[in-house]
TIFIBA-522526 format. One line per field, with one value per residue (C-alpha): residue number from 1; x, y, z. Coordinates in Angstrom, 2 decimals, decimal comma, padded with zeros to 5 digits. Layout:
<sites>
k: NUM/... .
u: X/... .
v: Y/... .
w: Z/... .
</sites>
This chain:
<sites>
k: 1/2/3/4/5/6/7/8/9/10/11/12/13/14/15/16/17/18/19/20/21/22/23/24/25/26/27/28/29/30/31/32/33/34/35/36/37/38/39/40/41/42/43/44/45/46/47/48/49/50/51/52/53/54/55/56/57/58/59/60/61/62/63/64/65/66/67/68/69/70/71/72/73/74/75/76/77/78/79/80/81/82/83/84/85/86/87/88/89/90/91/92/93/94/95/96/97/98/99/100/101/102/103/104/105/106/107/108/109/110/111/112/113/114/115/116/117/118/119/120/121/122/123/124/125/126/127/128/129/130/131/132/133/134/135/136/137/138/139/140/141/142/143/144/145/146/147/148/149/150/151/152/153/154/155/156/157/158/159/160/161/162/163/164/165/166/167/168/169/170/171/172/173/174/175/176/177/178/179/180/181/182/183/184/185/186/187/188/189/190/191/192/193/194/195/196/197/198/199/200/201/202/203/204/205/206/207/208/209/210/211/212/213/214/215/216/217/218/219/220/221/222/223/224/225/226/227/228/229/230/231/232/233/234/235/236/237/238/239/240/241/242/243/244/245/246/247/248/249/250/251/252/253/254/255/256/257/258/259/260/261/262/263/264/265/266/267/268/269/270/271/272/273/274/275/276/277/278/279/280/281/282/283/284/285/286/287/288/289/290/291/292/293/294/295/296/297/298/299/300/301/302/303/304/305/306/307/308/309/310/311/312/313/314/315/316/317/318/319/320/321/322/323/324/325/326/327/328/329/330/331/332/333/334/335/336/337/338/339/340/341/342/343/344/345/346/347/348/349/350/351/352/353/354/355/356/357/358/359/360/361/362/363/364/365/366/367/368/369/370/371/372/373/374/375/376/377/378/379/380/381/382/383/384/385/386/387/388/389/390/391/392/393/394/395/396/397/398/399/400/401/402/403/404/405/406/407/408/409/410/411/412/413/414/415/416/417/418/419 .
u: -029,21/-031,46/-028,06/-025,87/-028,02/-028,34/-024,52/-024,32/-026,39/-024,60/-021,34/-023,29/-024,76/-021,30/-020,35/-023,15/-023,40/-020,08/-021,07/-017,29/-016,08/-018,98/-017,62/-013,90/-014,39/-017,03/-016,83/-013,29/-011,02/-012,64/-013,06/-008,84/-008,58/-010,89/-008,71/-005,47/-006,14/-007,65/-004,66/-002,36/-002,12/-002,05/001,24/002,75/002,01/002,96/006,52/007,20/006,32/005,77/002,32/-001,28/-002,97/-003,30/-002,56/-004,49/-003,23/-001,97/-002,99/-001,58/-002,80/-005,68/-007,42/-011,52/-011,13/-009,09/-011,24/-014,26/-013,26/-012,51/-015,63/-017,13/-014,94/-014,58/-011,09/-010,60/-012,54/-010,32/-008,08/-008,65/-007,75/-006,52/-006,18/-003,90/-002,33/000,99/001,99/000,88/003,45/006,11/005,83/005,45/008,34/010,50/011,43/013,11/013,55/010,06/008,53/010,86/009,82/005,75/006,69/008,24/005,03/003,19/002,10/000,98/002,27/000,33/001,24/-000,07/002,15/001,07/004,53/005,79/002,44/-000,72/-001,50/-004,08/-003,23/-007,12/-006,43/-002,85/-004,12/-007,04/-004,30/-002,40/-005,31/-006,38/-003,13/-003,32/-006,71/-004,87/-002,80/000,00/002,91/005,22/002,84/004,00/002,01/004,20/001,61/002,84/001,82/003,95/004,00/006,21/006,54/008,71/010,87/012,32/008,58/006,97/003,57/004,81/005,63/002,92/000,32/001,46/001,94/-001,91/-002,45/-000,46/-002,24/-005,72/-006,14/-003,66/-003,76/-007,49/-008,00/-005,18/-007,09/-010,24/-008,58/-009,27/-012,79/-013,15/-010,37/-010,00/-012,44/-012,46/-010,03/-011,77/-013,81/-011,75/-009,17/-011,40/-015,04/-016,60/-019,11/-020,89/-021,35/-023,85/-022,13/-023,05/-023,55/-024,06/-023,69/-020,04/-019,57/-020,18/-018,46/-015,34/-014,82/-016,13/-013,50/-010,63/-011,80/-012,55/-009,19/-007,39/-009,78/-008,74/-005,41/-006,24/-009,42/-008,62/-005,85/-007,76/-010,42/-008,63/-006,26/-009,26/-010,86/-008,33/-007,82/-011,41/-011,07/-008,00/-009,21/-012,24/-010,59/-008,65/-010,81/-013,69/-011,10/-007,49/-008,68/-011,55/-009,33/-006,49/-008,96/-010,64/-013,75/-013,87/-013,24/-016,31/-018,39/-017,57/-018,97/-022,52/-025,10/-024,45/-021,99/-018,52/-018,82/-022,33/-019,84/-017,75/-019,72/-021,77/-018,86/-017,56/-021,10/-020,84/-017,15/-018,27/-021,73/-019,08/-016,40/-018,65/-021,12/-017,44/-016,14/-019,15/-019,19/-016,01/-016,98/-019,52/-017,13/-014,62/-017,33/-018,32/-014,72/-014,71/-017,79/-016,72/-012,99/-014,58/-010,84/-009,35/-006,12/-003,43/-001,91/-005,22/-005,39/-009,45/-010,31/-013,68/-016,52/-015,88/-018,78/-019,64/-022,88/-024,74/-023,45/-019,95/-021,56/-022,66/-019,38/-017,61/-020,40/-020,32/-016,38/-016,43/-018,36/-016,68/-013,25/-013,56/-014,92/-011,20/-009,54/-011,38/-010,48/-006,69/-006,92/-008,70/-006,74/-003,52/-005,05/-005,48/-002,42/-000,63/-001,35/000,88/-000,55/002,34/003,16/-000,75/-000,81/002,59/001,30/-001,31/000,13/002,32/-000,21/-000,58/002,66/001,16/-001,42/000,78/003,04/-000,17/-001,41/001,67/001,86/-001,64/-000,38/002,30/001,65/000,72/-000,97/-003,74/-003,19/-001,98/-004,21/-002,43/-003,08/-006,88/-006,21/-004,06/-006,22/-007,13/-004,76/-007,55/-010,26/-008,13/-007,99/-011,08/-012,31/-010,04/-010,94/-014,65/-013,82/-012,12/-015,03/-013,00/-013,62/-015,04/-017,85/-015,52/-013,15/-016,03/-017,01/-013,13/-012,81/-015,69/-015,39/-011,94/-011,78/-015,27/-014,27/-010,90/-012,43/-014,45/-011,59/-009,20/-012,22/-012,90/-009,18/-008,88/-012,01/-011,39/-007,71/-009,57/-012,07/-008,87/-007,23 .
v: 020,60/021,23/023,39/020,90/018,33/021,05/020,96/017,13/017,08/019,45/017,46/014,11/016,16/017,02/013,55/011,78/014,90/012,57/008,65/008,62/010,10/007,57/004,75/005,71/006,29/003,45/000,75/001,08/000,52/-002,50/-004,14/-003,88/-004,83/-008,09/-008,72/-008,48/-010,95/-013,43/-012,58/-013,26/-016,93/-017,02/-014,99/-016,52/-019,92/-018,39/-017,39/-020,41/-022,82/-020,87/-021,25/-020,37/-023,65/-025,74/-029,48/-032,35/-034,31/-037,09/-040,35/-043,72/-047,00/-045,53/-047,92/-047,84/-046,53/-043,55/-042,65/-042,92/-040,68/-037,93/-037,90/-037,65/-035,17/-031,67/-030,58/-033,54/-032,13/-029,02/-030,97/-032,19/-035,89/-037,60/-041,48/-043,67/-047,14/-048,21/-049,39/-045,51/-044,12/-046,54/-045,32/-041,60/-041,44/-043,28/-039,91/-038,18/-034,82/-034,31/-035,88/-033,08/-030,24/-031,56/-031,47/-028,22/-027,30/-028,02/-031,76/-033,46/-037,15/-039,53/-042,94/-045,81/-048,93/-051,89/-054,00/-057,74/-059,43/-057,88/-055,90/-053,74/-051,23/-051,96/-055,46/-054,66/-052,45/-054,96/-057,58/-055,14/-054,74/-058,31/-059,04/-056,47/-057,98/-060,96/-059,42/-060,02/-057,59/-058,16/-057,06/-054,49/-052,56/-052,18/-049,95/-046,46/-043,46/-041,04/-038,08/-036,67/-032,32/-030,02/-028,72/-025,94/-024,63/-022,70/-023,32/-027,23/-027,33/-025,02/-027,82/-030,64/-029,44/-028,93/-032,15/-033,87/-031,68/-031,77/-034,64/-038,01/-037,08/-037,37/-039,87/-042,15/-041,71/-042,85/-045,99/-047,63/-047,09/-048,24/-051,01/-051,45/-054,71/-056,24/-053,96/-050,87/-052,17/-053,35/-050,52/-047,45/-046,67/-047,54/-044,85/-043,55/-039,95/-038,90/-039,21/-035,69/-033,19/-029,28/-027,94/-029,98/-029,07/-025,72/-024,85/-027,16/-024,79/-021,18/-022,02/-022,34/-019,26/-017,18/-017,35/-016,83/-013,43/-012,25/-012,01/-010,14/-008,50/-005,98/-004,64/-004,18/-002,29/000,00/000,73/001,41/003,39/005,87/006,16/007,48/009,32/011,04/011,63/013,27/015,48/016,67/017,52/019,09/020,91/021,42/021,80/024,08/026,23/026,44/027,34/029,91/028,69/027,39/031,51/032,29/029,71/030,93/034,10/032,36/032,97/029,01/028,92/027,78/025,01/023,96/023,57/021,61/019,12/018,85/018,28/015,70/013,86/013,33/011,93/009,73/008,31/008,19/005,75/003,91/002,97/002,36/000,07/-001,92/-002,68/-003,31/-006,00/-007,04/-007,43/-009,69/-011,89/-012,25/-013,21/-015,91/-017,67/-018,06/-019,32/-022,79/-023,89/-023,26/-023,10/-023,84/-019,90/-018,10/-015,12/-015,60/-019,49/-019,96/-020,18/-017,03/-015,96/-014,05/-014,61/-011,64/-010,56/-010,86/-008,69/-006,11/-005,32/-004,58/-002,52/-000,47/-000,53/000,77/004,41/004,85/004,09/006,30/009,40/008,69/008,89/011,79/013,69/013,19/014,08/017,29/018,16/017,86/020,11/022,86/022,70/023,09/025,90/024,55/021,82/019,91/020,00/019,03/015,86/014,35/014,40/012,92/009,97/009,12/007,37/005,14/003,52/002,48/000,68/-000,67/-002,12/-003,26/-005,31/-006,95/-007,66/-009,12/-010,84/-012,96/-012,46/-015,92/-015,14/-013,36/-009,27/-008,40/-006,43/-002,80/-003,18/-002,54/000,70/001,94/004,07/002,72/-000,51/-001,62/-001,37/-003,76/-005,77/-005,82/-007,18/-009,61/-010,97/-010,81/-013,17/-015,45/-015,37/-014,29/-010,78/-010,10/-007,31/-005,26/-005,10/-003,70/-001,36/000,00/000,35/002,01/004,41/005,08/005,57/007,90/009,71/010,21/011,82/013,86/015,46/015,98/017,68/020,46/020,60/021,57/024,00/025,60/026,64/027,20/029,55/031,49/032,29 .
w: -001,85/-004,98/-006,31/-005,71/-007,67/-010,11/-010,86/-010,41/-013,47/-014,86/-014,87/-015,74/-018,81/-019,84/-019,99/-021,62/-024,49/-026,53/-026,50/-027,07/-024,17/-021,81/-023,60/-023,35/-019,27/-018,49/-020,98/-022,24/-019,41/-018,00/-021,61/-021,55/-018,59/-019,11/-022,66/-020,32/-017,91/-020,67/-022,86/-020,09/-020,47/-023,87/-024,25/-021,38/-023,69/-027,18/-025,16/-023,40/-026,58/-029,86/-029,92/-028,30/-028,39/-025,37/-026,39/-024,80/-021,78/-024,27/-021,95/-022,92/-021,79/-020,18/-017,46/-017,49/-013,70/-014,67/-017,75/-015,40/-012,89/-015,68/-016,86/-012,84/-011,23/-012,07/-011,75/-013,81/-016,83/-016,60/-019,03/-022,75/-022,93/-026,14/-025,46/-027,07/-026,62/-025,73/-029,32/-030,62/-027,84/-029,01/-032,79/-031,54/-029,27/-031,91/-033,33/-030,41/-032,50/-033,21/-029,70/-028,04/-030,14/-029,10/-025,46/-026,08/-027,52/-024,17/-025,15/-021,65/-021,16/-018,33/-019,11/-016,95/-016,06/-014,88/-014,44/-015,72/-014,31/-015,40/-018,90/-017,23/-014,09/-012,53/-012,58/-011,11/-008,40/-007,41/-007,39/-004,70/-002,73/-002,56/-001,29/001,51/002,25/003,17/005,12/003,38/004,59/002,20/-001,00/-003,39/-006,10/-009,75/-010,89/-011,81/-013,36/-015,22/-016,39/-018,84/-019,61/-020,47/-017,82/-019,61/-020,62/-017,87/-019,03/-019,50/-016,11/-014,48/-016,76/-015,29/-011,52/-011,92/-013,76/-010,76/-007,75/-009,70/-011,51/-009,98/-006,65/-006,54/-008,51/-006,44/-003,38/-005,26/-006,17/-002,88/-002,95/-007,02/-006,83/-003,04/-002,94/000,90/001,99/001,33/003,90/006,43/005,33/005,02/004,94/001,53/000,35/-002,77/-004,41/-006,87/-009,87/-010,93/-007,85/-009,12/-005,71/-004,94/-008,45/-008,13/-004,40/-006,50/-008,91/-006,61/-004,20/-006,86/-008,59/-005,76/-004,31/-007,38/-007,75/-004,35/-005,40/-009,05/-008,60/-005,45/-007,31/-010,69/-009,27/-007,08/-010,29/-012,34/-009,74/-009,43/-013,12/-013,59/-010,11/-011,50/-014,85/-013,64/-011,27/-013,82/-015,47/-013,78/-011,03/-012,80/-017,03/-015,39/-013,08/-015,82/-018,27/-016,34/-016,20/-012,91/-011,26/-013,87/-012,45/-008,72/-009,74/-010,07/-007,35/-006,33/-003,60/-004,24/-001,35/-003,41/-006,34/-005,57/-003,85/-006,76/-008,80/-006,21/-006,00/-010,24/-009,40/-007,07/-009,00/-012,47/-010,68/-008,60/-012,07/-013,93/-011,03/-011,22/-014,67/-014,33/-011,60/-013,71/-016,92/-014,44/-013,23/-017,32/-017,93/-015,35/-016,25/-020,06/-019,25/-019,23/-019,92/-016,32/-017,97/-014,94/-015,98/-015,94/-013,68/-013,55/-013,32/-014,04/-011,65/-009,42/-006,80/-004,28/-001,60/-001,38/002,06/000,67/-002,60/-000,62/001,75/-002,10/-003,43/-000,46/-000,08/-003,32/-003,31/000,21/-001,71/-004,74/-002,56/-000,54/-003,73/-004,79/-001,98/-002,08/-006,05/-004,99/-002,34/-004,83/-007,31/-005,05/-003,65/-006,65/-009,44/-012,42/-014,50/-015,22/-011,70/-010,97/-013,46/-012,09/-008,40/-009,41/-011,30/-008,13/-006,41/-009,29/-008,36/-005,14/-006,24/-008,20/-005,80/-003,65/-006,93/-007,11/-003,60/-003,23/-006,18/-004,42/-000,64/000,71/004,08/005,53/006,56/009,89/011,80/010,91/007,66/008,05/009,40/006,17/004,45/000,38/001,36/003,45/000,88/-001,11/002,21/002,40/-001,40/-001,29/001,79/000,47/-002,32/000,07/003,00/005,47/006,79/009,74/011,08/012,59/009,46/007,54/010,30/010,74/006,76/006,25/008,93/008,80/005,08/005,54/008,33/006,58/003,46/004,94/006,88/003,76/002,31/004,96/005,23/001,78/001,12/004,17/002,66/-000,88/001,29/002,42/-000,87 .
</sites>
């Protein structure tokens, strides 16, 4: 054991004597990938309206009920507000060029109507209610809420589908209790919430985060884990063995099996410190995008509970030692480099394809796919972030990807041993 450290230092020594290779293999890769996902929604904004400001939901004839539940509910205060009155719409729509070219440019229009009776929408609403009280069948509400976007924008439209889920939604089924007057009693039950609640705030905007993260996250880290993992192996098995150096340091009095799982050990320490930074980095990125912007890939607010912490940062060494062995395994198959790098980059297009499927998928994995090796890791993060997995997916994963490891590894020495 005490050689096998000895070469694990080795290799760690080697990579801490250039700060720029440690910054290009920990810090680097998760720095793009945070800029990426933050940059995402701006350039899906610059492309679909010419320009990377986010306009204000531009509200006209706000009522006092609506302005009050803004500033009390938090997917509410995802959105800038910019109120006006009904007289400033008039004068702003009057030049149809220019108030198309502002839509275009992701301008937000809620506009409340209140019909031919009353001026204000509360008083209409109450009006509504009080007639319901009465029991009056036959009464109609003529208040109305519209919103006017973009359709041809996809940033327009993806805006004010979260405005209308979000925002009006809510805030119509608040009306009862705000405007309802006897019939919120007779009609529903009548209740009050703190007006400001950090926990309800705080599961609000965890729950929204977290399950946009299960869908991103999996796929970023298991990318950047096998980027380092391949690098490495490159590196310390193929550069070495093409070189020469590697049958040179065979010829030391340290066994070759001694070797090479000291060289393995570094691997694993290297990607396992990079993926967590990485984690770390991601989590960072979340808690600053304060704007929730309806196309960000990392809403703000994203958590984990420390049980759901710990299945990822010990899916994670388990992972990269998994990846490790199928890199090694390809090196020594192979002799060529060229021939050595392409393998190598294949499986790259696999975790590819599972990013982009985690992406879109809809639905919870089917039981199989906990017992496909690497795809289950994945799995299993993303069901982390949503609080869904269960014991014995973390006991199958682990194992499975463990047992699985160690088995390509005596596989391949064995062979090596035989050469």
């Amino acid at each position: 054991m005490k050689k096998v450290l000895t070469v694990f230092r080795w290799e760690i020594s080697k990579l801490f004597s250039s700060w720029q290779r440690t910054v290009t293999l920990f810090l680097l890769p998760a720095i793009l990938l945070m800029a990426a996902l933050n940059v995402f929604p701006l350039l899906v904004n610059y492309m679909s309206t010419g320009t990377i400001n986010k306009r204000p939901v531009t509200v006209v004839n706000a009522p006092q009920s609506f302005r009050n539940f803004v500033d009390e509910t938090v997917d509410a205060r995802v959105f800038v507000y910019d109120y006006i009155s009904t007289q400033e719409f008039r004068e702003m729509a009057e030049d149809s060029a220019s108030f198309k070219k502002q839509l275009h440019k992701g301008m937000l229009i809620c506009l409340f109507y209140a019909g031919e009776t009353y001026d204000d929408f509360d008083d209409e609403v109450s009006a509504y209610y009080r007639e319901v009280s009465l029991e009056n069948t036959e009464a109609v509400s003529n208040a109305v809420i519209y919103v006017g976007f973009d359709g041809n924008s996809i940033t327009s439209l993806a805006r004010a589908e979260q405005f209308k889920e979000g925002v009006l939604e809510d805030y119509q089924d608040s009306l009862i209790d705000t405007l309802g007057g006897d019939y919120s009693v007779v009609g529903s039950s009548l209740f009050e919430t703190d007006t400001f609640n950090p926990v309800t705030d705080f599961e609000d905007y965890r729950n929204t985060a977290n399950t946009a993260a299960s869908r991103v996250v999996p796929g970023v880290l298991m990318i950047m884990m096998y980027y380092c993992v391949y690098s490495l192996v490159s590196d310390m098995f193929a550069s070495e063995r093409d070189r020469g150096f590697m049958a040179k340091l065979i010829m030391t009095p340290v066994s070759r099996r001694k070797i090479y799982a000291g060289k393995i050990l570094a691997i694993n320490v290297i990607v396992t410190v990079a993926t967590y930074v990485t984690m770390l980095l991601l989590f960072f990125s979340s808690w600053i995008n304060r704007s929730n912007d309806a196309m960000s890939l990392l809403p703000f607010g994203m958590m984990l509970t420390p049980y759901e912490l710990a299945i990822i940062l010990g899916v994670v060494p388990i992972t990269a030692l998994l990846m490790t062995a199928i890199c090694i395994s390809t090196v020594f198959s192979l002799r060529r480099m060229q021939d050595i790098t392409v393998n190598l980059q294949l499986p790259l297009i696999y975790f590819l394809c599972d990013f982009f499927l985690q992406m879109v998928r809809g639905t919870r994995p089917v039981t199989m796919e906990y017992f496909i090796p690497l795809h289950n890791s994945l799995e299993l993060i993303a069901e982390s972030f949503m609080a869904q997995n269960k014991v014995w997916h973390v006991v199958v994963i682990y194992l499975l990807n463990l047992g699985l490891a160690f088995a390509v590894f005596a596989i391949t020495f064995r062979k090596e041993e035989l050469k």
